[in-house]
PyMOL commands that place a pseudoatom at each C-alpha (Angstrom):
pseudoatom trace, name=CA, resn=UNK, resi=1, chain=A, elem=C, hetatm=0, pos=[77.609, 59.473, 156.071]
pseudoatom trace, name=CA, resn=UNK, resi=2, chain=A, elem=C, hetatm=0, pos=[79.090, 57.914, 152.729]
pseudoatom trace, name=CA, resn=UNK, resi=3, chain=A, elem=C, hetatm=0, pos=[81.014, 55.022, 152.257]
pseudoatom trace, name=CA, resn=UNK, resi=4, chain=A, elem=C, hetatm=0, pos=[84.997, 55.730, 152.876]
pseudoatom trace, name=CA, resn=UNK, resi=5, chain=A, elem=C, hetatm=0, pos=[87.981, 53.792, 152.272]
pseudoatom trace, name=CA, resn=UNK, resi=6, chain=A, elem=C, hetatm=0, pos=[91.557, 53.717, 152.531]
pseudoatom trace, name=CA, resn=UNK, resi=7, chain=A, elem=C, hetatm=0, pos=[93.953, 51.990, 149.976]
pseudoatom trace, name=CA, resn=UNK, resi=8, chain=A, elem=C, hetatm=0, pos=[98.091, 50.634, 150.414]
pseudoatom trace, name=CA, resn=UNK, resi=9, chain=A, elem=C, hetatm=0, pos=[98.122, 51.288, 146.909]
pseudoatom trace, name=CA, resn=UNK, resi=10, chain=A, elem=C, hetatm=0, pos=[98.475, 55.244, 147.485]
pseudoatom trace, name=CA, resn=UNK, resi=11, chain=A, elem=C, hetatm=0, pos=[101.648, 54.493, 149.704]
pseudoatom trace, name=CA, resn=UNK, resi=12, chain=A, elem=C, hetatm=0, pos=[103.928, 52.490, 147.998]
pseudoatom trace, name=CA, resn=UNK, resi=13, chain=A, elem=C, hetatm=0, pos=[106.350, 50.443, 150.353]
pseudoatom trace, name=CA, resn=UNK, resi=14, chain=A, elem=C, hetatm=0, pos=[108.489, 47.555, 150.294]
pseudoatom trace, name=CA, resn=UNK, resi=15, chain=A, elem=C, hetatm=0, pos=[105.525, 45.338, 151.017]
pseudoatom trace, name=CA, resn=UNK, resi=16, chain=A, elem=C, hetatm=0, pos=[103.831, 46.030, 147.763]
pseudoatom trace, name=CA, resn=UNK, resi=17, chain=A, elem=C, hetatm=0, pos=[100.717, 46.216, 149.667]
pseudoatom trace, name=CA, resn=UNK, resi=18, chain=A, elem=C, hetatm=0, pos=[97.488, 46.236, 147.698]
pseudoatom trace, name=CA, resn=UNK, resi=19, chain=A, elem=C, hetatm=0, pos=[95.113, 46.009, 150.341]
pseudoatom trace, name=CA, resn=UNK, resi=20, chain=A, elem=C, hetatm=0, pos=[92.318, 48.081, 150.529]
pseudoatom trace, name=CA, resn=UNK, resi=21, chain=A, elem=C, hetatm=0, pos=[89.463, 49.019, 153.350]
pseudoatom trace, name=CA, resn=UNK, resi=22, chain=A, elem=C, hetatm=0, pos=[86.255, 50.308, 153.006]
pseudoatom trace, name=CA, resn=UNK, resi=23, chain=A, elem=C, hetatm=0, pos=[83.687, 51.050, 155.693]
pseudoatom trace, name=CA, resn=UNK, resi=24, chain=A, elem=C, hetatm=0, pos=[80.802, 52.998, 155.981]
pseudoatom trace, name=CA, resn=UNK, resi=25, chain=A, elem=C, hetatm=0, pos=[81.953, 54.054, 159.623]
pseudoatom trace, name=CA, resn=UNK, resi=26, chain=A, elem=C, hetatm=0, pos=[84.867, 56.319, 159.946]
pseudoatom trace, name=CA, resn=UNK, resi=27, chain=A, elem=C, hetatm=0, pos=[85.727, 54.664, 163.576]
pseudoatom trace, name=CA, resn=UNK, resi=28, chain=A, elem=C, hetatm=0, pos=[85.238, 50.742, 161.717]
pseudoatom trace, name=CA, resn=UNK, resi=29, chain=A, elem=C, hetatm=0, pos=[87.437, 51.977, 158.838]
pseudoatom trace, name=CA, resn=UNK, resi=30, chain=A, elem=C, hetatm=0, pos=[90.374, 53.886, 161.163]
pseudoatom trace, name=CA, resn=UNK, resi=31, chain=A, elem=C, hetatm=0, pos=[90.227, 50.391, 163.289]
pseudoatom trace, name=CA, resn=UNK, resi=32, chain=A, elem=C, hetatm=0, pos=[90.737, 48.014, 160.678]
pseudoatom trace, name=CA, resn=UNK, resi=33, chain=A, elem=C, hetatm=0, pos=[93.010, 50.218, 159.070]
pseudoatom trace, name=CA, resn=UNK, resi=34, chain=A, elem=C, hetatm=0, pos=[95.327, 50.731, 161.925]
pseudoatom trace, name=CA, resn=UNK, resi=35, chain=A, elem=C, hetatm=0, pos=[95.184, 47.115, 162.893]
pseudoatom trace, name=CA, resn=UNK, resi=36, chain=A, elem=C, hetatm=0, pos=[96.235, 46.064, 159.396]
pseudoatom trace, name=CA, resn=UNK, resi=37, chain=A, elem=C, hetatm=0, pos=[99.422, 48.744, 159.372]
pseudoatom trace, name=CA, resn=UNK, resi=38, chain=A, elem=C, hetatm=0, pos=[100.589, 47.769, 162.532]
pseudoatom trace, name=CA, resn=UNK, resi=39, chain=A, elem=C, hetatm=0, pos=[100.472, 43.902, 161.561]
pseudoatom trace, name=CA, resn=UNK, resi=40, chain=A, elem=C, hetatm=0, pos=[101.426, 43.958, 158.360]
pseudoatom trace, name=CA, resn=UNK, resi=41, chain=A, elem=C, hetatm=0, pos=[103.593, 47.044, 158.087]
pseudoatom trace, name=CA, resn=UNK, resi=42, chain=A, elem=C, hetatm=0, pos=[105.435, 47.575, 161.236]
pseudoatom trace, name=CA, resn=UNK, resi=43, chain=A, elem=C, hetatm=0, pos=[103.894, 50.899, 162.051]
pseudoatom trace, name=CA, resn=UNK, resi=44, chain=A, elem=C, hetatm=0, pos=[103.093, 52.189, 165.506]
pseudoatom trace, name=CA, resn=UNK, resi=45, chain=A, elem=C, hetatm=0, pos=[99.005, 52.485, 166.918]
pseudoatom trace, name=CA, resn=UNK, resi=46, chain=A, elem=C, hetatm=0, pos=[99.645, 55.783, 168.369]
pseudoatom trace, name=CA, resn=UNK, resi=47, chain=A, elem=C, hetatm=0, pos=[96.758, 58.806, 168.350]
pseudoatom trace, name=CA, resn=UNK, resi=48, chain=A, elem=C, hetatm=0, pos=[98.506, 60.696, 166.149]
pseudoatom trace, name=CA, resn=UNK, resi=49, chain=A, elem=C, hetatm=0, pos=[98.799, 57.687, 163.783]
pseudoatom trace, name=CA, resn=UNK, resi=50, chain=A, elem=C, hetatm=0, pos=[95.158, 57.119, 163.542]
pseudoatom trace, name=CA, resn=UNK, resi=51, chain=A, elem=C, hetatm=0, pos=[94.867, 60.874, 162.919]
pseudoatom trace, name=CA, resn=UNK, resi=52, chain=A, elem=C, hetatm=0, pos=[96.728, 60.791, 159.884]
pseudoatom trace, name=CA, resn=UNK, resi=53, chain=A, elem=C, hetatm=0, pos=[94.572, 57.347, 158.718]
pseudoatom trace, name=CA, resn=UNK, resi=54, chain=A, elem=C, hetatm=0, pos=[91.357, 59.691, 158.909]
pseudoatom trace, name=CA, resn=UNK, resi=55, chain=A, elem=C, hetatm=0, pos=[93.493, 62.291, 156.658]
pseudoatom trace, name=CA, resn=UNK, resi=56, chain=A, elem=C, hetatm=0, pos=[94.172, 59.592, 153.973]
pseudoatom trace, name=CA, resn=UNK, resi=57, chain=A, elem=C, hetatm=0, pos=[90.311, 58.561, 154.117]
pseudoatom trace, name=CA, resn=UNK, resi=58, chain=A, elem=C, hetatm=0, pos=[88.662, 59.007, 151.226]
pseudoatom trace, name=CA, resn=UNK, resi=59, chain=A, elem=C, hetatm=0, pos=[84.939, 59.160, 150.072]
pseudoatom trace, name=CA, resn=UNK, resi=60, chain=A, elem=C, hetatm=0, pos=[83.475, 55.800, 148.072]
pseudoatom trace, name=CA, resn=UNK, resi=61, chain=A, elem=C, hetatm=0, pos=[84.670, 52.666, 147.461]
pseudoatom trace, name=CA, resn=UNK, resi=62, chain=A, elem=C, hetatm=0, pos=[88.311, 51.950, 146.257]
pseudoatom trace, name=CA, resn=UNK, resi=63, chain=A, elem=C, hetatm=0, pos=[89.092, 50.977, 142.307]
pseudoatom trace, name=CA, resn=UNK, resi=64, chain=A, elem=C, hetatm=0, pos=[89.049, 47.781, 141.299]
for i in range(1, 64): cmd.bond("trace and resi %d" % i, "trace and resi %d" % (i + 1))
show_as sticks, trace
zoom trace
């Protein structure tokens, strides 16, 4: 399995997040991920929540 990662700067909020996780573990990167939008944006931990974080995974490492 590759490297994935997930970056705030593909959602654009009122936060003007530009935060972005990498892991090489899908279940590491959906953790951190989902910690970090509950804490920092408000949102709700909920299954289908963390479903919707693996959608938005992507493969590699996020631009610089």
């Amino acid at each position: 399995m590759g490297r994935k990662f997930i970056d705030c700067r593909d959602f654009p909020s009122d936060v003007k997040c530009t935060v972005a996780l990498s892991a090489d573990s899908e279940e590491e990167l959906v953790e951190a991920a989902a910690q970090h939008a509950r804490v920092v944006h408000g949102h709700d931990d909920t299954p289908e929540f963390r479903e919707a974080l693996r959608k938005d995974m992507k493969e590699g490492s996020p631009p610089a």
